[in-house]
Structures are given as structure tokens and as C-alpha cells.
DOMARGU-369432 format. One record per residue (C-alpha): residue number from 1; residue in one letter; x, y, z. Coordinates in Angstrom, 3 decimals. Layout:
<sites>
<site num="NUM" residu="A" east="X" north="Y" up="Z"/>
...
</sites>
This chain:
<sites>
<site num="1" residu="X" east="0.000" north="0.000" up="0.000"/>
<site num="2" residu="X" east="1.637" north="3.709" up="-0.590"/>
<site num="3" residu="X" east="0.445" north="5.253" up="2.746"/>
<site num="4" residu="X" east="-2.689" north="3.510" up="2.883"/>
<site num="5" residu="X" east="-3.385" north="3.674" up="-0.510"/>
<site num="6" residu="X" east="-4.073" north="0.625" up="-3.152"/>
<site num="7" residu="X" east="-1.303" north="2.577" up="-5.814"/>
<site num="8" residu="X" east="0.120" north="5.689" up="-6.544"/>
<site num="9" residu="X" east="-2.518" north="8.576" up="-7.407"/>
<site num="10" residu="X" east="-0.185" north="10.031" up="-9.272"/>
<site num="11" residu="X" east="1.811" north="7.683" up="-11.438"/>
<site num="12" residu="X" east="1.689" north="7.040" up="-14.644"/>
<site num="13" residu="X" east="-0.344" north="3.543" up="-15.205"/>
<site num="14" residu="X" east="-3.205" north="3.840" up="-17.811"/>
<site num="15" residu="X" east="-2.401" north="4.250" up="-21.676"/>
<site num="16" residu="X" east="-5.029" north="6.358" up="-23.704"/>
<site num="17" residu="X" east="-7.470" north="3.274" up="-24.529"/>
<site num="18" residu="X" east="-7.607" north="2.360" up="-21.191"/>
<site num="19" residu="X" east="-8.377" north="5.766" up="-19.898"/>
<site num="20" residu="X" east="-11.168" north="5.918" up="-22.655"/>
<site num="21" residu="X" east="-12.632" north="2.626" up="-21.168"/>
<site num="22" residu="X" east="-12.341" north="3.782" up="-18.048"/>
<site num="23" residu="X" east="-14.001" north="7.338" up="-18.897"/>
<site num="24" residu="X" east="-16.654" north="5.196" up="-21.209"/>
<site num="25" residu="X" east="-15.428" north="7.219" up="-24.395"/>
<site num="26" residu="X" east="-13.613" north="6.339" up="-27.762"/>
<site num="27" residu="X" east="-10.411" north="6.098" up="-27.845"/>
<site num="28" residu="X" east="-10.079" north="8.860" up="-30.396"/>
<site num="29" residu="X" east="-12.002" north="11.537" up="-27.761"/>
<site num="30" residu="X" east="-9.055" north="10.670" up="-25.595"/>
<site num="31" residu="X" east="-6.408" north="12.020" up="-28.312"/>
<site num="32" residu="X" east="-8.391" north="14.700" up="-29.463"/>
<site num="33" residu="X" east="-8.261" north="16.070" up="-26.018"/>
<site num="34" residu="X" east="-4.451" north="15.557" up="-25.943"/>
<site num="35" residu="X" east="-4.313" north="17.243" up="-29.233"/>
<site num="36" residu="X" east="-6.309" north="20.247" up="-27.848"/>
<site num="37" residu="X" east="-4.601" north="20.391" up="-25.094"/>
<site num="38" residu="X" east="-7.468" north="19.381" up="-22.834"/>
<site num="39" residu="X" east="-5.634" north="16.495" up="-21.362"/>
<site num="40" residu="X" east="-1.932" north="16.094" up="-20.579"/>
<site num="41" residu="X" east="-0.095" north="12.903" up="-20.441"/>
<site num="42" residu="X" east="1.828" north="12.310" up="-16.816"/>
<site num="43" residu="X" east="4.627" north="10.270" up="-18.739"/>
<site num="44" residu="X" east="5.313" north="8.390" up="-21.447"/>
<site num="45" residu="X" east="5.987" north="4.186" up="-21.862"/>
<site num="46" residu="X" east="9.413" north="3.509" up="-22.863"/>
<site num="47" residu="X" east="9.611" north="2.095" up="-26.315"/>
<site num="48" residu="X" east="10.758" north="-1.561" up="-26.724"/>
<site num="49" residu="X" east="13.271" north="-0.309" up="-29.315"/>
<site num="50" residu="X" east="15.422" north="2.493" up="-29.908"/>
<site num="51" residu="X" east="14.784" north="5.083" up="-32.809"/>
<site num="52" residu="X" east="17.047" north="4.764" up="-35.528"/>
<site num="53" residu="X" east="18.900" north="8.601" up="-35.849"/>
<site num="54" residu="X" east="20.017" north="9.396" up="-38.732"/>
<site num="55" residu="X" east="24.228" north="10.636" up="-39.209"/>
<site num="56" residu="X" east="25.152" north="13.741" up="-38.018"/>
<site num="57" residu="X" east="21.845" north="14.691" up="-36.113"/>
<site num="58" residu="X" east="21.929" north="14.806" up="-32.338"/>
<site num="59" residu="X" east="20.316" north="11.526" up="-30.820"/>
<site num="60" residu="X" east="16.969" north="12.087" up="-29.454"/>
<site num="61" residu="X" east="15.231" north="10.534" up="-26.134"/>
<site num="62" residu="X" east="13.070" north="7.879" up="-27.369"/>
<site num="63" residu="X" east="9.281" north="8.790" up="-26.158"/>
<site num="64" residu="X" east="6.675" north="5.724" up="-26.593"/>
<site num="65" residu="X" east="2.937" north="5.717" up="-25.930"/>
<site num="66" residu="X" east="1.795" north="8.762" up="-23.805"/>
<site num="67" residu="X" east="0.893" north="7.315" up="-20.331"/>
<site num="68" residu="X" east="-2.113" north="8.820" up="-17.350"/>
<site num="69" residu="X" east="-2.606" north="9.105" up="-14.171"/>
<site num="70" residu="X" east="-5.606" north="8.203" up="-12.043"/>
<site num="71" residu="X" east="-6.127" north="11.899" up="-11.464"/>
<site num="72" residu="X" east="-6.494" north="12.333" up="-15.018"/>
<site num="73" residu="X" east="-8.976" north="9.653" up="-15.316"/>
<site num="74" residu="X" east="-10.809" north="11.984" up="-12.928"/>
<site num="75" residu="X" east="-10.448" north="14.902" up="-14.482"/>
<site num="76" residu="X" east="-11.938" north="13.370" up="-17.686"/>
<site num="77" residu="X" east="-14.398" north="11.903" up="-15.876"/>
<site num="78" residu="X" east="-14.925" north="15.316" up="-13.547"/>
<site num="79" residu="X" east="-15.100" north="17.676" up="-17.501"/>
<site num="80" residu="X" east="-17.849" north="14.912" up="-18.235"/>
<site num="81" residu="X" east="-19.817" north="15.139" up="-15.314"/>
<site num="82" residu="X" east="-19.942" north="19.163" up="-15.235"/>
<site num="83" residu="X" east="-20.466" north="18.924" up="-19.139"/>
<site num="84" residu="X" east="-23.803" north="16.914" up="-18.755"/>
<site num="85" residu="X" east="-24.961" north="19.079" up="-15.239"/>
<site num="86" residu="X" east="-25.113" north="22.110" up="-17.858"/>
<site num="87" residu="X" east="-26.770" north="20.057" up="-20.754"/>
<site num="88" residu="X" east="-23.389" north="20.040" up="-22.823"/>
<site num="89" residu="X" east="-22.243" north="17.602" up="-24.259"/>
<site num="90" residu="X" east="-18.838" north="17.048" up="-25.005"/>
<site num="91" residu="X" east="-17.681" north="17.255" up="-28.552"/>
<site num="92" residu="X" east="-16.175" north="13.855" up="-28.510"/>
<site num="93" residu="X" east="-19.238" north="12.392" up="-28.361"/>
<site num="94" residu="X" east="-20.889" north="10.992" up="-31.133"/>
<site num="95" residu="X" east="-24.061" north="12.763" up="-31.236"/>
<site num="96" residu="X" east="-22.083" north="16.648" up="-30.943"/>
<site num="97" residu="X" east="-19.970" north="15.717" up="-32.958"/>
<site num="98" residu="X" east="-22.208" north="15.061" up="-35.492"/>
<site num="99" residu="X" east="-23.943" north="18.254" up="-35.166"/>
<site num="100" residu="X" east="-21.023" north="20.449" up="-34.699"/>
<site num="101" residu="X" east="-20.349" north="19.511" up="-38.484"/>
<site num="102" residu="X" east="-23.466" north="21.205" up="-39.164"/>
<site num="103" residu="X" east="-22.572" north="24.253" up="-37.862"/>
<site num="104" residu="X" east="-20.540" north="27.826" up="-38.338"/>
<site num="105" residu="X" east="-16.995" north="28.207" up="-37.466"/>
<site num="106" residu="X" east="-17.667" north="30.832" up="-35.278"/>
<site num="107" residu="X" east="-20.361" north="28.659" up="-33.449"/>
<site num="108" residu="X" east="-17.407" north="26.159" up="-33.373"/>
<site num="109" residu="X" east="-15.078" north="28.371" up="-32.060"/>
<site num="110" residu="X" east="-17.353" north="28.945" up="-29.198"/>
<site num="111" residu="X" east="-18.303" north="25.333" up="-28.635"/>
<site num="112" residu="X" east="-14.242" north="24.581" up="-28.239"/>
<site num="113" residu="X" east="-13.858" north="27.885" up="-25.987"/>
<site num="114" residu="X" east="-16.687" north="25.982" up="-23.386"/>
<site num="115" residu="X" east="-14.919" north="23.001" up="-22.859"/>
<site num="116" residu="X" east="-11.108" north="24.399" up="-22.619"/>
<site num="117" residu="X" east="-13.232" north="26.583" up="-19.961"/>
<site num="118" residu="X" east="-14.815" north="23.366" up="-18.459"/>
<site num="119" residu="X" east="-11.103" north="21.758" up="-18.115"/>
<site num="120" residu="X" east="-9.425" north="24.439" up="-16.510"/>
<site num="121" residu="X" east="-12.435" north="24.200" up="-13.905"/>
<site num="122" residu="X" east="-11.494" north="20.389" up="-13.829"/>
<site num="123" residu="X" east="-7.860" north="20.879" up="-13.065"/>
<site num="124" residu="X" east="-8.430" north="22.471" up="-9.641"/>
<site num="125" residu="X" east="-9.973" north="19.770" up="-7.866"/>
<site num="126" residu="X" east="-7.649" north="17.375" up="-10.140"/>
<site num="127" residu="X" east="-3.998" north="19.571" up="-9.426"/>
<site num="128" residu="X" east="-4.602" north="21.166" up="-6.736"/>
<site num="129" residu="X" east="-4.093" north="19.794" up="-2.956"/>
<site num="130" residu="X" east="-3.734" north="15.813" up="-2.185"/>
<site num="131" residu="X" east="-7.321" north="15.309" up="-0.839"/>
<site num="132" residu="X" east="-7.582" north="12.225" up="-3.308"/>
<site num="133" residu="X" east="-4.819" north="10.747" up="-0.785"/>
<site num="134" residu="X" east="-6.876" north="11.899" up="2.217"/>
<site num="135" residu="X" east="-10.149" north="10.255" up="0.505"/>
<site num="136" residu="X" east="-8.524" north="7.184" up="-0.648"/>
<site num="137" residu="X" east="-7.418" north="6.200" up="2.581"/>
<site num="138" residu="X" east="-10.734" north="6.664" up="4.166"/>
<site num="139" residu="X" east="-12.297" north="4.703" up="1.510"/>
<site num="140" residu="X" east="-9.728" north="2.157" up="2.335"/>
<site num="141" residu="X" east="-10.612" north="2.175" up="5.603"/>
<site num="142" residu="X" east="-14.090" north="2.062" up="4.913"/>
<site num="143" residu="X" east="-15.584" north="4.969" up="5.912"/>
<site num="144" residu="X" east="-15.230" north="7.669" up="2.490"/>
<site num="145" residu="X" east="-14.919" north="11.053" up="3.708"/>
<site num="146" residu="X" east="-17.643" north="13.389" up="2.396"/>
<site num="147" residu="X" east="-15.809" north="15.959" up="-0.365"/>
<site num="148" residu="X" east="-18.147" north="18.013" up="-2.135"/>
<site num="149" residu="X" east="-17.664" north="21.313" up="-4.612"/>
<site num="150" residu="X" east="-19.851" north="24.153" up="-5.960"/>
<site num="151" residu="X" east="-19.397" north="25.967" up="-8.872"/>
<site num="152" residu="X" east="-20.512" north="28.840" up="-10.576"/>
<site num="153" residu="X" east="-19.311" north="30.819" up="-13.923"/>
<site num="154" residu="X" east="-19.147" north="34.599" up="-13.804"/>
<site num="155" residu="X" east="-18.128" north="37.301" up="-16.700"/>
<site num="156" residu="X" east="-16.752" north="34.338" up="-18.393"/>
<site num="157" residu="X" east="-14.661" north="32.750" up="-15.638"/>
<site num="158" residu="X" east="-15.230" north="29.382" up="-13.300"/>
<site num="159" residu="X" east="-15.394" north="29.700" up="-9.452"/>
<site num="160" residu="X" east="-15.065" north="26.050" up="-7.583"/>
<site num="161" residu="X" east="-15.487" north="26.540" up="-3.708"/>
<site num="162" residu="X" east="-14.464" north="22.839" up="-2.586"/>
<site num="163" residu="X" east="-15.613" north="21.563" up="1.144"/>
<site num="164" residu="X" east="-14.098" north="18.363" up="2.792"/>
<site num="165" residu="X" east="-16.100" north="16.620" up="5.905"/>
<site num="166" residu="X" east="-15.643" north="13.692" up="7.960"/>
<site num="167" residu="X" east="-17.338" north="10.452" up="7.650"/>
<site num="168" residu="X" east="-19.395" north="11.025" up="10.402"/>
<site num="169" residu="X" east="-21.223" north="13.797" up="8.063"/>
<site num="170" residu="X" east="-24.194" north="12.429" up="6.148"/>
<site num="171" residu="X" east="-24.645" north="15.358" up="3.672"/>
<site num="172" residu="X" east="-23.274" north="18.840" up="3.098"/>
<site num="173" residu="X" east="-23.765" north="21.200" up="6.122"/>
<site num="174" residu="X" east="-20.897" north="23.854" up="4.324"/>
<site num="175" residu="X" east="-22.757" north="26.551" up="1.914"/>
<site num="176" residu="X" east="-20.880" north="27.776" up="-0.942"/>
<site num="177" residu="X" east="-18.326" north="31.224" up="-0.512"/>
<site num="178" residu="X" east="-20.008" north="32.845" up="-3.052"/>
<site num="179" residu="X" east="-23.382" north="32.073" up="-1.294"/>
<site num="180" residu="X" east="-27.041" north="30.548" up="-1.678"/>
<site num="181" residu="X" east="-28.337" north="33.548" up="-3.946"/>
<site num="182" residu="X" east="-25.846" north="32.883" up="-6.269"/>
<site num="183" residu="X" east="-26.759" north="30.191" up="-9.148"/>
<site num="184" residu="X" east="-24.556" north="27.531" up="-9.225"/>
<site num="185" residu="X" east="-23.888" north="23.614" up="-9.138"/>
<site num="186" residu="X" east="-23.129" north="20.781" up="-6.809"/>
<site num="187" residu="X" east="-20.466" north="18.768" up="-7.752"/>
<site num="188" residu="X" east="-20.206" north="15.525" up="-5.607"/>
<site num="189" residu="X" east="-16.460" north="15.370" up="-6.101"/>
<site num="190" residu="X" east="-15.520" north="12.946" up="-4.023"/>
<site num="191" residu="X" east="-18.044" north="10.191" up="-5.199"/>
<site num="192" residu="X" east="-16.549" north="10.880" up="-9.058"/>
<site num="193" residu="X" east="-13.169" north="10.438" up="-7.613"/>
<site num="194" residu="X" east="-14.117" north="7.263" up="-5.415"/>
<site num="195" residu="X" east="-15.824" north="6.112" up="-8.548"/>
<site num="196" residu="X" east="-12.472" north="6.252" up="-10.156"/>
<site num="197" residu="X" east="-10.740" north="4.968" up="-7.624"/>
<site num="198" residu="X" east="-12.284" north="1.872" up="-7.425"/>
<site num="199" residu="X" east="-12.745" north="1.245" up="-11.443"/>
<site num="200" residu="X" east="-8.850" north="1.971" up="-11.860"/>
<site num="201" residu="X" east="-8.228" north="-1.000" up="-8.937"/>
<site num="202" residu="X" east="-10.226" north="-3.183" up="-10.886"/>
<site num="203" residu="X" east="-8.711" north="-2.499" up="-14.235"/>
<site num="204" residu="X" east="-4.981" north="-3.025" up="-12.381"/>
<site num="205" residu="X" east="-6.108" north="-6.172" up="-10.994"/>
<site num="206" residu="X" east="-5.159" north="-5.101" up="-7.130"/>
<site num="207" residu="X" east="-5.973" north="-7.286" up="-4.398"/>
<site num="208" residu="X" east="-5.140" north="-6.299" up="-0.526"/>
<site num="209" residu="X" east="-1.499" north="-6.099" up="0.325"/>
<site num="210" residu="X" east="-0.689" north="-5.486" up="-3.236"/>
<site num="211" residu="X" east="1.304" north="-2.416" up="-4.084"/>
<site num="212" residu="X" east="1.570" north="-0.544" up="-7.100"/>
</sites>
């Protein structure tokens, strides 16, 4: 266990198709988000065999398949979740992405300026702090803390107010900063992330006392 938890948060263990059949996508959505810079890879798998350089050029590092984290399984999973609470789908999916060919550029250009919006809301909860350590160690234990966010867009820009509670605490007791008046959603946070905790176990095939 890394410090109570079934495998490192952080490292890099799932290759693009598996983070697509762990996200219940394509595998294409998963590149097209790389290529839009929506997603990031946390590493790359080492290539079985060298690249060939050619004479006189300066030998590169070889750089195989790019390589994600199970934080960026929930980040995908987080965008996806946030996409369908405001009755967007993603682009990747097949029924946008049919329509989006039936539409302008500039109504294009503002579909792709919504989601790049809807990941950088994604990457606080998924970047910022380590309370996916502190929740997968209670879930280990068996009693999931309670982690819960609200969010609300203003003059173009995402707010995320994030609240963590014991496991004593049945439902959310902590309004949001930017108070009640204010529209905005719930985002159950921490049952995505336990969600994705417990899918990416399966998928690695971990069974108590393993560590990876």
C-alpha cells in the first residue's frame, strides 16, 4: 500500500485506450483532447526499441505511448460530469460531434472555448491539494470522507469553492463562498473520484497487500 493507498494517485499507469474505457469514451475523444490540449499525459511508456537517428543529427530521447494518471482519469471523468450538469455535451461524443459539423466556425469556435473553460475548472480539484490521498485512505478504511464542490461561472470565468467533511457527516452542512443567492452547481467530487478509484483498482487487478 503507498500510505494507505491501493497505488500511486499520481503515477503514470493507464495508456489512452484504457483511460477511454475507463471514462466510457472512444479512444479517439481521448487524443483529441491531448491534441487540444485538454488532457496532458503524466509520462510516457518507454519504447521496446530504440529510434534509428540518422548521421550527423543529435540523438533524441526515445518517447513511446503517452501514459495517465488516475487523477487524469478523474479529471476526464470530472469535464464529463460538469459537461452533462449544464446540458453540454462534449464534442467527442458521437451525437455533438455530429452536429457540430453542421454548424458555423464561429459557433465552433465557441463550442471549443466551453470546454477548454470546463477543463481548466477540472484541473483544480484534479492539481490542486492531495485530498484524493486523504479520501482514498478513508475509503480504504471504509468509511469515504464526504468531499463536495460548488461551482458557478461569472463574466466568463469558473469559481469552484471545494468543502471536505468527515465520515461522520451524512450530507453537506458547508454553503458555498459565493453564497445561496448565487446560481450555481453541486459537484459531488468525491463520489466521481471514489468512482475512479475503485474502477482503476479493478482495471490493475489489485488485491489487498498489493502495491503498485
Amino acid at each position: 500500500m503507498n500510505g494507505g493507498v491501493a497505488f500511486n494517485l499520481y503515477k503514470s499507469l493507464f495508456t489512452a485506450a484504457k483511460v477511454a474505457n475507463l471514462c466510457v469514451l472512444k479512444r479517439s475523444a481521448i487524443d483529441m483532447m491531448g491534441t487540444r490540449g485538454l488532457l496532458r499525459a503524466s509520462g510516457h511508456e518507454q519504447p521496446a526499441t530504440p529510434r534509428r537517428q540518422a548521421k550527423g543529427k543529435r540523438p533524441r530521447a526515445p518517447k513511446g505511448r503517452p501514459l495517465f494518471s488516475a487523477r487524469d482519469v478523474f479529471k476526464v471523468r470530472l469535464m464529463r460530469v460538469v459537461a452533462a450538469q449544464l446540458d453540454l455535451a462534449m464534442t467527442e461524443s458521437v451525437g455533438m460531434a455530429a452536429w457540430t459539423e453542421l454548424t458555423g466556425e464561429a459557433e465552433q469556435k465557441r463550442i471549443a472555448e466551453y470546454e477548454t473553460s470546463i477543463s481548466e475548472l477540472a484541473d483544480a480539484p484534479a492539481y490542486g491539494g492531495e485530498w484524493m490521498w486523504f479520501l482514498a485512505r478513508t475509503v480504504e478504511r471504509g468509511k469515504p470522507a464526504l468531499i463536495y464542490a460548488y461551482a458557478t461561472r461569472s463574466e466568463g470565468k469558473w469559481q469552484f469553492d471545494m468543502h471536505i467533511e468527515g465520515s461522520d457527516v451524512e450530507k453537506p452542512t458547508e454553503p458555498p463562498c459565493f453564497g445561496s443567492k448565487v446560481p450555481h452547481i453541486y459537484v459531488p467530487v468525491g463520489e466521481i473520484f471514489i468512482v475512479v478509484y475503485n474502477d482503476c483498482k479493478k482495471m490493475l487487478g489489485i488485491t489487498a497487500g498489493e502495491d503498485v
